[in-house]
C-alpha positions in Angstrom: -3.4 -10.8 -13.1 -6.3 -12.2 -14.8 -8.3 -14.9 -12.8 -10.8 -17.2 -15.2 -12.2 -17.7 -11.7 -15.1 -15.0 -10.7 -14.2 -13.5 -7.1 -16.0 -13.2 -4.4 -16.8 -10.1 -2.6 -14.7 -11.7 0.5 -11.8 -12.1 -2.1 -12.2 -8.6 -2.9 -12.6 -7.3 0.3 -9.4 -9.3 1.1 -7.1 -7.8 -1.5 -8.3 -4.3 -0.4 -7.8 -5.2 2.9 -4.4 -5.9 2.1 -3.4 -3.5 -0.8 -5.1 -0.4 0.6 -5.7 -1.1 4.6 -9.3 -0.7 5.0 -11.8 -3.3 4.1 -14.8 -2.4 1.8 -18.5 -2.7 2.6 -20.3 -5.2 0.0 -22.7 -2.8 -0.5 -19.6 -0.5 -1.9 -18.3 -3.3 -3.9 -21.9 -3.3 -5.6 -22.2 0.1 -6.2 -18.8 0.4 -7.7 -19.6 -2.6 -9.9 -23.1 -1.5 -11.1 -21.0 1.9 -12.2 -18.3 -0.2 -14.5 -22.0 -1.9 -16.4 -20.7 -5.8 -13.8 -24.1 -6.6 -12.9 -24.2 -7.3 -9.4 -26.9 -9.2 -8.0 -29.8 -7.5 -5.9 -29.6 -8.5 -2.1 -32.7 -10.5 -1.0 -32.5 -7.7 1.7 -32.2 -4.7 -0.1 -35.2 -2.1 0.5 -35.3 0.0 -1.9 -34.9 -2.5 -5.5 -33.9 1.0 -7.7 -32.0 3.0 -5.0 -28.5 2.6 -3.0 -28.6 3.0 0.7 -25.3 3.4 1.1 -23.1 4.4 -2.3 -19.8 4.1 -2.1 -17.7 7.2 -1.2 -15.8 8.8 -3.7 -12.7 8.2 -2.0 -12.8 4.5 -1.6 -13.9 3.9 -5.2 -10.1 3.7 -6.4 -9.2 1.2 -4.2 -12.0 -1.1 -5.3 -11.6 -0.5 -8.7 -7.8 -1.5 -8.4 -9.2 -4.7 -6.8 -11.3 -5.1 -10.1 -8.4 -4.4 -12.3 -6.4 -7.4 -10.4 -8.8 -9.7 -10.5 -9.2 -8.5 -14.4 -12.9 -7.8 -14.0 -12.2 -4.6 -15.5 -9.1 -3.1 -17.9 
């Protein structure tokens, strides 16, 4: 499904919640989308402005790339 509209982390978390039965941390969602070249946006918050706190575990990654693929941010 391709959505002209860009989704929001709660959409994603959402269809992940729903699709896979876990819901992602943003900070995952980031990660996985700084790895595919999406851009996120750096958190007013974040500490470290070059590093990841928390990366996303390899095991989760799937599961939020499928999300990606639904809401065709990725092929």
């Amino acid at each position: 499904m391709t959505n002209p509209i860009k989704p929001t982390y709660s959409d994603i978390q959402k269809w992940i919640r729903e699709n896979h039965g876990f819901v992602p941390k943003s900070c995952w969602i980031a990660h996985v989308k700084e790895l595919h070249g999406l851009n996120p946006r750096i958190a007013g918050n974040r500490i470290l402005k070059d590093a990841r706190a928390v990366p996303c575990p390899e095991n989760k990654r799937g599961a939020i790339e499928d999300a990606f693929r639904h809401f065709g941010m990725i092929n």
